[in-house]
C-alpha positions as CSV (number, residue, x, y, z in Angstrom):
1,X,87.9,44.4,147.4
2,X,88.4,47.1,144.9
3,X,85.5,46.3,142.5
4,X,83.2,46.5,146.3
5,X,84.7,49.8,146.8
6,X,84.1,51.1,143.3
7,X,80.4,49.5,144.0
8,X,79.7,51.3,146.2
9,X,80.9,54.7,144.8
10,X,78.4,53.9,141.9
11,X,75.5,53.1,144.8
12,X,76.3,56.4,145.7
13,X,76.5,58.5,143.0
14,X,73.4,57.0,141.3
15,X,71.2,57.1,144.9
16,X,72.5,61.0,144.9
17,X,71.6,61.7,141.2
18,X,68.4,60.0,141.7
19,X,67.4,62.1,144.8
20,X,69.1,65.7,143.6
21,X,68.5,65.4,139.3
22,X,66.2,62.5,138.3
23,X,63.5,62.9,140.6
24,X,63.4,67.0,140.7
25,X,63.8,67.0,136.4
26,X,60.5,64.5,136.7
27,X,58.3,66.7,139.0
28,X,59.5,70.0,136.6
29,X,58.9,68.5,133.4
30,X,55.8,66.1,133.8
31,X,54.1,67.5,137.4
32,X,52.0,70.5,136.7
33,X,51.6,71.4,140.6
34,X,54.1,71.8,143.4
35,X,55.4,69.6,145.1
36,X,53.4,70.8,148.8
37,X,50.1,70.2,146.6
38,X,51.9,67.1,145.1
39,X,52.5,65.3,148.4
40,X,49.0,66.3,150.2
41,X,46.8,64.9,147.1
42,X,49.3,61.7,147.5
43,X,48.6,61.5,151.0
44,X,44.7,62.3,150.6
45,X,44.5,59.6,148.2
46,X,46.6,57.1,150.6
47,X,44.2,57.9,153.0
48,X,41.1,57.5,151.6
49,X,42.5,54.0,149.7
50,X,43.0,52.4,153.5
51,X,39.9,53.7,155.3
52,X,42.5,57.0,157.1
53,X,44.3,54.3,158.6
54,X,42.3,54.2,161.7
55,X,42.6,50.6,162.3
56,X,46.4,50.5,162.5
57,X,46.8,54.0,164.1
58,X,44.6,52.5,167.1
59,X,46.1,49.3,167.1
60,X,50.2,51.9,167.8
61,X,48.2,53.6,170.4
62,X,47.4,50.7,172.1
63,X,50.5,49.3,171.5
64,X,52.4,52.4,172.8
65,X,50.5,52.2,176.0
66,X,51.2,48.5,176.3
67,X,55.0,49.2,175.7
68,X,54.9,52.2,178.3
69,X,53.0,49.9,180.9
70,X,55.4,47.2,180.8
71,X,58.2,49.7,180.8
72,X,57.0,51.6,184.1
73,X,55.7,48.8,186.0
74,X,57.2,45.0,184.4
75,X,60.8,46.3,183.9
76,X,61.1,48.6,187.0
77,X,59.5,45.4,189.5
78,X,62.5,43.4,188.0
79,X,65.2,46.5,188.5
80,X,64.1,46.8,191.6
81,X,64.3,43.3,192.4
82,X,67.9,42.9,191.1
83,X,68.9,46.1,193.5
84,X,67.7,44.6,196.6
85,X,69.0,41.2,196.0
86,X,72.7,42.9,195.3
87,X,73.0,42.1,191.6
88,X,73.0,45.5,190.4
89,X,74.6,48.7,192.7
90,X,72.0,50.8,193.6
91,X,74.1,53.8,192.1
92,X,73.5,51.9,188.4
93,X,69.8,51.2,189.1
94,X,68.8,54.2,186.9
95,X,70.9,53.7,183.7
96,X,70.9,49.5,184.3
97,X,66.8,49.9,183.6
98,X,66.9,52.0,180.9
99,X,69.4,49.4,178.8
100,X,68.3,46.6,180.0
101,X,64.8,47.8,179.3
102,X,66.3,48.3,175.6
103,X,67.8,45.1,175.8
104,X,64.7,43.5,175.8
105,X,63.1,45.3,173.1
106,X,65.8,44.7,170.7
107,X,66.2,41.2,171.5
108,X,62.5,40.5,170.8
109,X,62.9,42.6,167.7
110,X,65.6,41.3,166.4
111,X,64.4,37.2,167.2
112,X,60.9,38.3,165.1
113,X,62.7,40.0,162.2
114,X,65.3,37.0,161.8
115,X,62.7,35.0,161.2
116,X,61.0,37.2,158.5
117,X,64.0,38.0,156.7
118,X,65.6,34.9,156.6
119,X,61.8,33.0,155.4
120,X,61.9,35.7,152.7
121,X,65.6,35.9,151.8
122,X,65.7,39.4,152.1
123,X,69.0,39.9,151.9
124,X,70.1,37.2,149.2
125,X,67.0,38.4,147.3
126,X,66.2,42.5,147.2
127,X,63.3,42.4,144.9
128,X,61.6,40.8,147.2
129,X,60.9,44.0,149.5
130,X,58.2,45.3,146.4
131,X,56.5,41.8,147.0
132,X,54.5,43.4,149.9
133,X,52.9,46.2,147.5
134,X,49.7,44.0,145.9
135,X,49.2,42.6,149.8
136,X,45.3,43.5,150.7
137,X,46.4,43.2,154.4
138,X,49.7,42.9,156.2
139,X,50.5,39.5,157.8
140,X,50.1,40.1,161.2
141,X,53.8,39.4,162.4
142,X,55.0,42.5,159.7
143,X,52.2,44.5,161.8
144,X,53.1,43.7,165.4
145,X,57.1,44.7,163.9
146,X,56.0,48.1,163.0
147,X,53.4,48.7,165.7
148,X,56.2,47.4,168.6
149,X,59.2,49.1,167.3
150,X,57.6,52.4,166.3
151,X,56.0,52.6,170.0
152,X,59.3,52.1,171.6
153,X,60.8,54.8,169.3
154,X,58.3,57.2,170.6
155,X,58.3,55.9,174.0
156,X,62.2,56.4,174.0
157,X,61.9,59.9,172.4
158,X,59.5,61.1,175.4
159,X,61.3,59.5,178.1
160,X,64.4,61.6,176.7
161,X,63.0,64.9,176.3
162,X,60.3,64.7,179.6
163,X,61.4,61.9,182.2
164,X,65.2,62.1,182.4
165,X,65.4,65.8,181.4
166,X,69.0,65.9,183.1
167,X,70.5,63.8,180.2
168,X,70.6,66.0,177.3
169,X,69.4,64.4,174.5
170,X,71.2,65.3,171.6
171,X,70.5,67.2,168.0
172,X,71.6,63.9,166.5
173,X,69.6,61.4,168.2
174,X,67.1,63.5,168.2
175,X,67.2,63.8,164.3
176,X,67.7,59.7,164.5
177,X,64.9,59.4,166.4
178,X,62.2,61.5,165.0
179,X,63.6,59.7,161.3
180,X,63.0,56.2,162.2
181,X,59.3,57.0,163.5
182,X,59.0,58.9,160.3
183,X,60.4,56.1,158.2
184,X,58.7,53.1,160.3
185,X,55.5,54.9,159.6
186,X,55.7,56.1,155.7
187,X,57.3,52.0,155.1
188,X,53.6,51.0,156.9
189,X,51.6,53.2,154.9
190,X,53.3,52.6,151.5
191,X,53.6,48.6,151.8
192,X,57.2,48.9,152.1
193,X,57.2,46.1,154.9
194,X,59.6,44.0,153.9
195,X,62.4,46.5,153.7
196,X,61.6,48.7,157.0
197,X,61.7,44.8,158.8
198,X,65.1,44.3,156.8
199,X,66.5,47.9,158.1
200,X,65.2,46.8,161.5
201,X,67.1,43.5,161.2
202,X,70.4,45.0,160.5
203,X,70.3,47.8,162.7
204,X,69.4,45.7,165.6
205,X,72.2,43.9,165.7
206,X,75.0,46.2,166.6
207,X,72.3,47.9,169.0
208,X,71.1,44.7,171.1
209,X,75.1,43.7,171.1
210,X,75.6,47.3,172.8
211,X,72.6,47.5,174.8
212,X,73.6,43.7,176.5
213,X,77.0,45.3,177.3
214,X,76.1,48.1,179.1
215,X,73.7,45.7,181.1
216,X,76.7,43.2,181.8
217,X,79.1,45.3,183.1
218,X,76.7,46.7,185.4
219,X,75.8,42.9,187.0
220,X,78.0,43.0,190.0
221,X,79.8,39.6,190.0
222,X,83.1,39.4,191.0
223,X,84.7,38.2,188.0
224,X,82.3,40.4,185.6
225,X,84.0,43.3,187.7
226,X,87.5,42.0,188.1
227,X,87.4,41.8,184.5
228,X,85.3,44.9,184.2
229,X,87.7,46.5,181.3
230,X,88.3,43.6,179.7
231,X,84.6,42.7,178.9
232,X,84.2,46.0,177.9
233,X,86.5,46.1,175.3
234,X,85.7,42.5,173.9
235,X,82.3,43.4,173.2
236,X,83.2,47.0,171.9
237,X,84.9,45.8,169.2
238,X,82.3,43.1,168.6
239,X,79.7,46.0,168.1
240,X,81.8,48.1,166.3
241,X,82.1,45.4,164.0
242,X,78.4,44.6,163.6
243,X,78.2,48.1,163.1
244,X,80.7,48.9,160.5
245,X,79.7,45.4,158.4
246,X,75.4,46.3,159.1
247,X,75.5,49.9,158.7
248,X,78.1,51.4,156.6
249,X,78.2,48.5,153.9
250,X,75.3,46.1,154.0
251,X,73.1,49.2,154.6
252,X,74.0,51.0,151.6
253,X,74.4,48.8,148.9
254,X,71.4,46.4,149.6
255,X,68.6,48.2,150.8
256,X,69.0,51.9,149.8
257,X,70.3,50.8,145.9
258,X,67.0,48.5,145.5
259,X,64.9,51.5,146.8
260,X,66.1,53.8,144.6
261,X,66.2,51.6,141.8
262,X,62.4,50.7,142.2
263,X,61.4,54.3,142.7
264,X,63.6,55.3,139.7
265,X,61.4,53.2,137.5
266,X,58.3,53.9,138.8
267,X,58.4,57.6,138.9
268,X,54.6,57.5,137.7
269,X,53.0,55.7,140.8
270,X,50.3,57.5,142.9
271,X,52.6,57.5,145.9
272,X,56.4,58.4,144.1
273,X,56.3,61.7,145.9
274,X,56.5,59.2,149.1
275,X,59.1,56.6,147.5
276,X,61.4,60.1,147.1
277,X,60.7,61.0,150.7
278,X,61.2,57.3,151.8
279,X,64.7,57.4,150.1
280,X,65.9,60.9,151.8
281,X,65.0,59.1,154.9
282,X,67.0,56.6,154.6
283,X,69.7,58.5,153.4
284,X,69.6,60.9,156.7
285,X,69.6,57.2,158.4
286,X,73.0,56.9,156.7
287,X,74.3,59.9,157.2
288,X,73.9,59.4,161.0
289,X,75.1,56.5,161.0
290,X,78.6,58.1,159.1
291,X,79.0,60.5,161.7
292,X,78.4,58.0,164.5
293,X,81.2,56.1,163.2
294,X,83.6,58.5,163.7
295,X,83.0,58.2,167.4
296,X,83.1,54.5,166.8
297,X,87.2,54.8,165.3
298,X,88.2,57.2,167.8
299,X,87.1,55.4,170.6
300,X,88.4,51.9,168.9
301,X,91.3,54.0,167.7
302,X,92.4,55.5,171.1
303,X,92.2,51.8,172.7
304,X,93.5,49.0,170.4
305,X,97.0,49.4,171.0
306,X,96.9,50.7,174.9
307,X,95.1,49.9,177.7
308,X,92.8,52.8,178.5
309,X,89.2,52.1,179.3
310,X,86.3,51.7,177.5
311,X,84.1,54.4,179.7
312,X,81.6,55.4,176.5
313,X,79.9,52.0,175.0
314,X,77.4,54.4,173.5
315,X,78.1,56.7,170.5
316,X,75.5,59.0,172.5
317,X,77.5,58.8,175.4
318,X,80.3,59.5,173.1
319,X,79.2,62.7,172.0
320,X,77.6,63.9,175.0
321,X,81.1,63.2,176.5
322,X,82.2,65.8,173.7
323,X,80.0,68.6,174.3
324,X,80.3,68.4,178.0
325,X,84.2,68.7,177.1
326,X,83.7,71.6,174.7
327,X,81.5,72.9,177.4
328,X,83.9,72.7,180.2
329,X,86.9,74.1,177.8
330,X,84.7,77.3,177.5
331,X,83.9,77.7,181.2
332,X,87.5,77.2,182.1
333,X,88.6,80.0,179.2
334,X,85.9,82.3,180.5
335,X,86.9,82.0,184.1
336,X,90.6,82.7,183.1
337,X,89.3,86.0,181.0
338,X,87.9,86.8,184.1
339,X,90.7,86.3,186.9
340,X,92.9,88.1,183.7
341,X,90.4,91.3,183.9
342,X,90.2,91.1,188.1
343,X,94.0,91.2,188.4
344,X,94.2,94.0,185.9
């Protein structure tokens, strides 16, 4: 237990001198341009090697309209259905679609990317993520990954900001959001396929356990909602879990150390301004991740030894629940100011 704790210390420390010293020494000493001019005559060069990507940047628009037909028509015939028949209350019609809409996509995610990872060992064998990079095409399973995931990324980003305007999205998703596009994309265009499908792999576990919770207790059987807490907590725990085992130590000392270890040797490639941008990506990845998870403890924290409910099964939730509570505090001091001011 100690030498994994020490282990990852090191991940860290040689991940953050890799990003902040190595990297920034390199482009200083042996790059005679900046680093703007740098990363356009990389991306120029990317472009012109793969034909400017046209084929797969028409094969995500057609998949994002394919992803946002089955979402507005497929998923809402089948809400609907479940309202009328009495499954789900018609009060929880709205949020029911949206997770189990992301139920869905998770669960075919995550079934596709087992099988990847697990046929290439992924995880019990690193180095094979930079097997990808002398691959002419990508295998069409790796492409459908990329093209499906990073059109429900966007999808869920629009539907956020534009359809249900009257939840808030939040600075942090946001910046999670608008991160995974970026790194689905740059993992695409740099041949990094193998370890954007292992990231997606991890990652989906904790979310597809949490998305299927918020679906269940929402299904209005008698003993789903006689046990209502119960179920709640059960599964919480279960994807706190996933999340702590995925995210906070499989993350970072399997995929982010073989990044940077690949990038630190190959600091001369074509495309190493993009390997450096790949690895602050994922490190943003992990540092929202860290400050999800201290949602996660409270919340496990402030129920494992009491019976309060589980009302948040969503670190969003969690810290929407915590503006609107900062928001309220202010509203209240303001209004005592001003019965203070009216009585004086």
């Amino acid at each position: 237990m100690i030498e994994h704790f020490f282990n990852y210390l090191n991940q860290f420390w040689f991940v953050h001198r890799l990003i902040f010293i190595d990297y920034p020494n390199y482009l200083r000493t042996e790059i005679d341009t900046t680093i703007i001019e740098l990363l356009i005559q990389c991306l120029w060069k990317l472009f012109l090697d793969n034909n400017f990507f046209i084929r797969p940047a028409f094969i995500l628009s057609l998949s994002l309209f394919i992803v946002s037909f089955i979402r507005s028509t497929v998923v809402t015939s089948i809400v609907s259905r479940f309202v009328q028949n009495g499954i789900v209350a018609e009060n929880d019609a709205r949020k029911f679609y949206e997770c189990f809409w992301c139920f869905l996509c998770h669960l075919l995610t995550f079934a596709v990317t087992w099988i990847v990872v697990n046929s290439n060992n992924c995880l019990l064998d690193p180095k094979q993520f930079w097997s990808d990079m002398n691959r002419q095409s990508i295998p069409i399973l790796y492409g459908f990954i990329f093209a499906f995931k990073t059109s429900f990324y966007i999808d869920s980003t629009y539907s956020m900001m534009y359809v249900y305007v009257s939840e808030k999205m939040t600075p942090i998703y946001m910046i999670h959001h608008m991160t995974t596009i970026s790194l689905l994309i740059l993992s695409y265009m740099t041949k990094n396929y193998l370890n954007g499908i292992t990231i997606i792999y991890l990652f989906g576990q904790d979310t597809l356990l949490m998305q299927f919770s918020k679906c269940i207790i929402r299904i209005q059987l008698q003993i789903i909602q006689r046990n209502r807490n119960l179920v709640r907590r059960i599964l919480f725990y279960g994807f706190a879990t996933l999340w702590m085992y995925n995210r906070i130590y499989r993350y970072p000392l399997i995929i982010i150390p073989e990044l940077a270890l690949f990038a630190s040797k190959n600091f001369h490639l074509d495309w190493s301004i993009l390997g450096y941008i790949l690895i602050l990506l994922l490190w943003i990845i992990l540092v929202v991740s860290l400050f999800w998870t201290v949602f996660i403890v409270k919340i496990v924290s402030s129920t494992l030894l009491d019976q309060k409910d589980i009302y948040h099964l969503d670190v969003q939730d969690s810290e929407q629940q915590q503006q609107q509570q900062q928001q309220q505090q202010k509203n209240a001091a303001a209004a005592a100011t001003a019965d203070k001011i009216q009585q004086t």
